[in-house]
C-alpha positions as CSV (number, residue, x, y, z in Angstrom):
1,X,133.0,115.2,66.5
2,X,130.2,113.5,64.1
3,X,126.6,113.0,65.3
4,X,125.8,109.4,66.0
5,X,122.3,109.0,65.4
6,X,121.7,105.1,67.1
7,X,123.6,107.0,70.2
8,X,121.2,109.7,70.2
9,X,118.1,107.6,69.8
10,X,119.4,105.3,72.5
11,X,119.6,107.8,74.6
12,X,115.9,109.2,74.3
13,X,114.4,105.6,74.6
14,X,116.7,105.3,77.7
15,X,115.9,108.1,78.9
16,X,112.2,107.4,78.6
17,X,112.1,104.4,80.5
18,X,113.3,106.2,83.1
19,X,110.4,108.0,83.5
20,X,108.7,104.5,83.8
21,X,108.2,105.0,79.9
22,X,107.3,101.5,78.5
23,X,109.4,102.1,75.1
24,X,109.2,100.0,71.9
25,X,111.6,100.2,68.5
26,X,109.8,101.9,65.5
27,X,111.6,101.8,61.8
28,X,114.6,103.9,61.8
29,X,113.3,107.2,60.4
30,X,109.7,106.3,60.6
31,X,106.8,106.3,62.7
32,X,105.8,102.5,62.3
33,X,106.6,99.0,65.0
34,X,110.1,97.8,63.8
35,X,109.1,94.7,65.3
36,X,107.9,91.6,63.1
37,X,104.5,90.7,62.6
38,X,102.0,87.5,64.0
39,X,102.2,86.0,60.2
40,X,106.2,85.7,60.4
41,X,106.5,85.4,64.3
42,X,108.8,82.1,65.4
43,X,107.3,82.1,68.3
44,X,110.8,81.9,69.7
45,X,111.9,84.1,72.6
46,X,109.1,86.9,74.0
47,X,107.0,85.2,71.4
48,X,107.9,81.7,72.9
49,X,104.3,81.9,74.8
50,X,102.4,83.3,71.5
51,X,102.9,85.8,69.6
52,X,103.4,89.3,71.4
53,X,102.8,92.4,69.8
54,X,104.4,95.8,70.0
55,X,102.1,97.0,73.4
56,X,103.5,93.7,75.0
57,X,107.2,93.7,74.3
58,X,107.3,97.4,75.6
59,X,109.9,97.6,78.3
60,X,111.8,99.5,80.3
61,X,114.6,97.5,80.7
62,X,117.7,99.1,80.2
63,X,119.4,96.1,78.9
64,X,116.7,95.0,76.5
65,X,116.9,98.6,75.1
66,X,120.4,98.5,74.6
67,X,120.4,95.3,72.6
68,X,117.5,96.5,70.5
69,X,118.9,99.7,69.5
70,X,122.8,98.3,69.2
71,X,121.1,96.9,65.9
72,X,119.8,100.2,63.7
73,X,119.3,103.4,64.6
74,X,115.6,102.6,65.8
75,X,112.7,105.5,66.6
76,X,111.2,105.2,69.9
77,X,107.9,104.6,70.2
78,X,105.8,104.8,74.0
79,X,103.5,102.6,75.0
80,X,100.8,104.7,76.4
81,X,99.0,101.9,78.0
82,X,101.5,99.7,79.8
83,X,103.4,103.4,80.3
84,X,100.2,104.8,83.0
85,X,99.9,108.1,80.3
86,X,97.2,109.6,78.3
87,X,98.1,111.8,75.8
88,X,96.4,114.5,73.7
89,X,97.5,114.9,70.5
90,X,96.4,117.9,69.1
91,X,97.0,118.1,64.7
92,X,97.3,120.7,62.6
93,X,95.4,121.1,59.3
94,X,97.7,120.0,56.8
95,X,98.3,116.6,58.9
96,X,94.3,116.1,58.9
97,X,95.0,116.6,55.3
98,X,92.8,120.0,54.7
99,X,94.0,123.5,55.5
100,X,90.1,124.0,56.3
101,X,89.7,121.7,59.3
102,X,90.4,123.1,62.9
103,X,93.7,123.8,64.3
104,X,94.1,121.0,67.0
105,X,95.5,123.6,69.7
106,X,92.7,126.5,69.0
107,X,89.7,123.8,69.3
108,X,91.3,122.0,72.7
109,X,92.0,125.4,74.3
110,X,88.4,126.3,73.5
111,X,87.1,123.6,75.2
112,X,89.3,124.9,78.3
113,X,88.1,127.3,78.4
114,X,84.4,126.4,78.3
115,X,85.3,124.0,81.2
116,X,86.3,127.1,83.2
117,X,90.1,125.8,83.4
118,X,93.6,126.8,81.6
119,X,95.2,125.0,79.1
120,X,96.8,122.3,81.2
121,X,100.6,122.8,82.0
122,X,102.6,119.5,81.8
123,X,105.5,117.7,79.6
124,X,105.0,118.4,76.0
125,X,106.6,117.1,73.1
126,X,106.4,119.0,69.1
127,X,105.5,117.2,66.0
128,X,107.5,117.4,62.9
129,X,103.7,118.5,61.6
130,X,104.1,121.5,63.8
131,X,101.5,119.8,66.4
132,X,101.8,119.5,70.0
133,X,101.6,116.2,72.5
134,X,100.3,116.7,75.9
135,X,101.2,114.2,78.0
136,X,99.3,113.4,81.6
137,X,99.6,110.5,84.2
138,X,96.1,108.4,83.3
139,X,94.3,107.8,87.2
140,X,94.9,104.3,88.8
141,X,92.2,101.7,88.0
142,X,90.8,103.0,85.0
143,X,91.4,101.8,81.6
144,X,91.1,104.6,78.9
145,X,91.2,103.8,75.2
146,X,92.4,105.9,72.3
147,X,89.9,108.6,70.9
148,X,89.5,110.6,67.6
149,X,87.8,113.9,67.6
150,X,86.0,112.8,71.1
151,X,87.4,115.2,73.0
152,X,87.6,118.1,69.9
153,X,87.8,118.3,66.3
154,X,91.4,117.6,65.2
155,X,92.0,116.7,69.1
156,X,93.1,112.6,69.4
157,X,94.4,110.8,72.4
158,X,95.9,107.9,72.7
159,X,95.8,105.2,76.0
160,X,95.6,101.8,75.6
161,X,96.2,100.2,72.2
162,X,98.1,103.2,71.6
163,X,101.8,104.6,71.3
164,X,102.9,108.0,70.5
165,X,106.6,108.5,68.9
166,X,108.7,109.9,71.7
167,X,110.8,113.1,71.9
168,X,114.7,113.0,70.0
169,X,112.7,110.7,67.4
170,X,113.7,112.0,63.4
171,X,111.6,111.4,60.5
172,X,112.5,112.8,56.7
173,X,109.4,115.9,58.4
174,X,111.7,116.8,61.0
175,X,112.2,115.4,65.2
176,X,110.1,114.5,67.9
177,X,111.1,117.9,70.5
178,X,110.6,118.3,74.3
179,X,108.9,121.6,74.8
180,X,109.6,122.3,78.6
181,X,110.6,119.7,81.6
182,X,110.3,116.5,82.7
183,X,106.9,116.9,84.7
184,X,104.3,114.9,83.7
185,X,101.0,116.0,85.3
186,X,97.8,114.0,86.4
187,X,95.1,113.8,83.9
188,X,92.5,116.6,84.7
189,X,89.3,114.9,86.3
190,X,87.2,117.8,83.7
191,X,88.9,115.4,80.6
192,X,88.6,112.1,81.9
193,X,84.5,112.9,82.3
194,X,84.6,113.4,78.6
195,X,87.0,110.2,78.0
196,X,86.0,107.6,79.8
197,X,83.5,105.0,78.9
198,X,80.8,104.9,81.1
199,X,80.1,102.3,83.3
200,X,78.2,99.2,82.1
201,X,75.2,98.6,84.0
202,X,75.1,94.4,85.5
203,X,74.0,92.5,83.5
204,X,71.1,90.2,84.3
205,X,69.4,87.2,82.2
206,X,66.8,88.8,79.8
207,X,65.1,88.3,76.6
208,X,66.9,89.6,73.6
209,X,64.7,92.5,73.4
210,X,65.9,93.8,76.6
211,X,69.7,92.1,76.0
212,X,69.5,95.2,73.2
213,X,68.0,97.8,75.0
214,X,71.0,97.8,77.6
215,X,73.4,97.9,75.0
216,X,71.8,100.9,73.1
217,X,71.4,102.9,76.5
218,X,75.2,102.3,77.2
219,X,75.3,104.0,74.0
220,X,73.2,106.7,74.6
221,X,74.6,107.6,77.9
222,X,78.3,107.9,76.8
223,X,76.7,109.9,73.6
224,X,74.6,112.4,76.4
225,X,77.4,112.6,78.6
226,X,79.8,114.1,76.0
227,X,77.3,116.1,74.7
228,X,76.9,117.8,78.0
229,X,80.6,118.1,78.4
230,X,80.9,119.8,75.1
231,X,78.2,122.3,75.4
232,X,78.7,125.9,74.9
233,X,78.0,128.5,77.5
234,X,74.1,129.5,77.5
235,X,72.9,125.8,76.4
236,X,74.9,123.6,78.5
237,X,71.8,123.2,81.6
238,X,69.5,122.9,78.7
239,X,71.5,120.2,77.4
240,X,72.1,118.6,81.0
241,X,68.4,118.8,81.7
242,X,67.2,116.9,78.3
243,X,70.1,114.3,78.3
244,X,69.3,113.4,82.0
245,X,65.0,113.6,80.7
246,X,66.4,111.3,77.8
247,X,68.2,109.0,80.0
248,X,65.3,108.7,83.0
249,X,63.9,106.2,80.6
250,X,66.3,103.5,81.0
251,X,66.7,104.1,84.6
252,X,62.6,103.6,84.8
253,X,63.2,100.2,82.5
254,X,66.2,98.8,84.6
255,X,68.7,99.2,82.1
256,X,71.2,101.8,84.1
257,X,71.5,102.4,87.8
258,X,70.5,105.7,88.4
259,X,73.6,106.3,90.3
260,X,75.5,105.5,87.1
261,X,74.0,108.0,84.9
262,X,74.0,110.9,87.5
263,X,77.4,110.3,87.9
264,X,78.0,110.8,84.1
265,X,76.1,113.5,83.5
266,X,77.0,115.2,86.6
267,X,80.8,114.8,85.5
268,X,79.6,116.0,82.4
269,X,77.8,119.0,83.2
270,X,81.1,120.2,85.9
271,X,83.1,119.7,82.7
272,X,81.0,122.1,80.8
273,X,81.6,124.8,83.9
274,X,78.5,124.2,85.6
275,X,78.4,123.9,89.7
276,X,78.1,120.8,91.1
277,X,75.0,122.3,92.8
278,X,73.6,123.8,90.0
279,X,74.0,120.0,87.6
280,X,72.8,118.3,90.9
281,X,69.8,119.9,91.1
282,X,69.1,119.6,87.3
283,X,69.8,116.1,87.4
284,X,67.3,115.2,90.4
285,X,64.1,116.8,88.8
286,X,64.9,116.2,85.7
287,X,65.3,112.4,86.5
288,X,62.4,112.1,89.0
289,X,59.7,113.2,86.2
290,X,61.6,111.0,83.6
291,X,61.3,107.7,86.0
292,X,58.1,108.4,86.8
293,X,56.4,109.2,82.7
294,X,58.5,105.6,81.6
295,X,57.3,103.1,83.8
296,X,56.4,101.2,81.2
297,X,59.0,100.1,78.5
298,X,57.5,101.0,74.7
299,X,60.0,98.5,72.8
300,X,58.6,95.7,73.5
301,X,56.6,94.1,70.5
């Protein structure tokens, strides 16, 4: 009996898109879209309404995947996105292209362990690099984009605008493999503190002086917060109690709610393995002598 490749990978991206796995062709063999590009696009069928790119045409519609993969043995690629999953991709060395940079797996399950949790147990795929994809189910109503090195060194997810090459994949390296079962689970709420954006405050007519203001202290809050989240054990209510001091400021000038920014930094600070006691106490006297020493904003020329 002889191994029909385009059977095989049929198979994964059906099987896929029965997980509710929004699956895409990639080049046989490869890891890149098999699917044309906007400067050569006819604009004829899925494109009839403008071009649509790889994220778009994901499906999981048995008999669109079946007609595209009758016509080469096609990779499968996953829309994380469109799919509802974030997934951690932790590297190896050699694919960050040093044997001196962190092991993907070592620095993630560091930061674990920091955040007082194990290494989380769900569906897992290995890399023909020798790393390891974690897949989880991203929460309803929040829209997380791909990272690099936010969460860890040699740690990158991908979410929306991203795809990750899905298990029974081959490339000249070696295949895509499943590690354990189907279960995908949720993502852990310690993870999405460190990877999602943080809210943007409203915005309200202002001079351009203030316009830049707000955009820097979105800035600086999603900096503090994962600062907090990352901290070591012995520093992390010192670096909780100067990131909330740091961020009083805007709060005093109108530029965040102070709801939004103790909801960041107490996120970020129960990441790190604090109590949510211990980060909201922090938070309330370290904001309350902030807000009251920045009444008045110092940017202004």
């Amino acid at each position: 009996m002889t191994h029909d490749p385009r059977s095989a990978l049929l198979s994964a991206a059906l099987d896929a898109a029965a997980r509710g796995w929004h699956v895409f062709p990639l080049r046989p063999g490869a890891k890149r879209p098999a699917l044309h590009g906007e400067k050569t696009c006819t604009r004829t069928g899925p494109c009839v309404g403008g071009h649509a790119k790889w994220e778009q045409r994901a499906t999981t519609d048995p008999d669109r995947i079946r007609a595209a993969w009758s016509r080469a043995p096609f990779n499968v690629g996953i829309a994380t996105g469109p799919s509802g999953l974030m997934v951690v991709d932790l590297d190896t060395p050699e694919h960050k292209g040093s044997s001196d940079a962190p092991d993907g797996a070592a620095t993630f399950g560091a930061l674990c362990e920091r955040a007082g949790h194990a290494v989380p147990t769900t569906y897992r795929t290995r890399t023909p690099s020798g790393g390891t994809h974690l897949y989880f189910t991203a929460p309803d109503g929040v829209r997380l984009a791909n990272t690099a090195g936010t969460v860890a060194d040699s740690v990158d997810t991908r979410a929306w605008g991203g795809y990750v090459v899905a298990a029974g994949s081959i490339t000249p390296a070696g295949p895509y493999e499943a590690l354990c079962g189907p279960e995908t689970a949720a993502l852990p709420a310690w993870l999405q503190a460190i990877l999602q954006p943080a809210p943007k405050p409203p915005q309200a007519p202002s001079t351009a002086i203030t316009g830049q203001s707000r955009r820097y202290a979105d800035v600086a809050l999603a900096n503090e917060a994962r600062n907090v989240a990352t901290a070591q054990v012995g520093e992390r209510e010192a670096k909780l109690f100067r990131a909330a001091r740091a961020l009083g400021r805007f709060v005093a000038w109108g530029d965040l709610p102070r709801s939004v920014v103790e909801q960041a930094l107490q996120g970020g600070g129960e990441a790190a393995g604090l109590s949510a006691s211990e980060c909201r106490s922090t938070l309330r006297s370290a904001l309350d002598w902030s807000i009251a020493h920045n009444q008045a904003r110092r940017d202004a020329a």
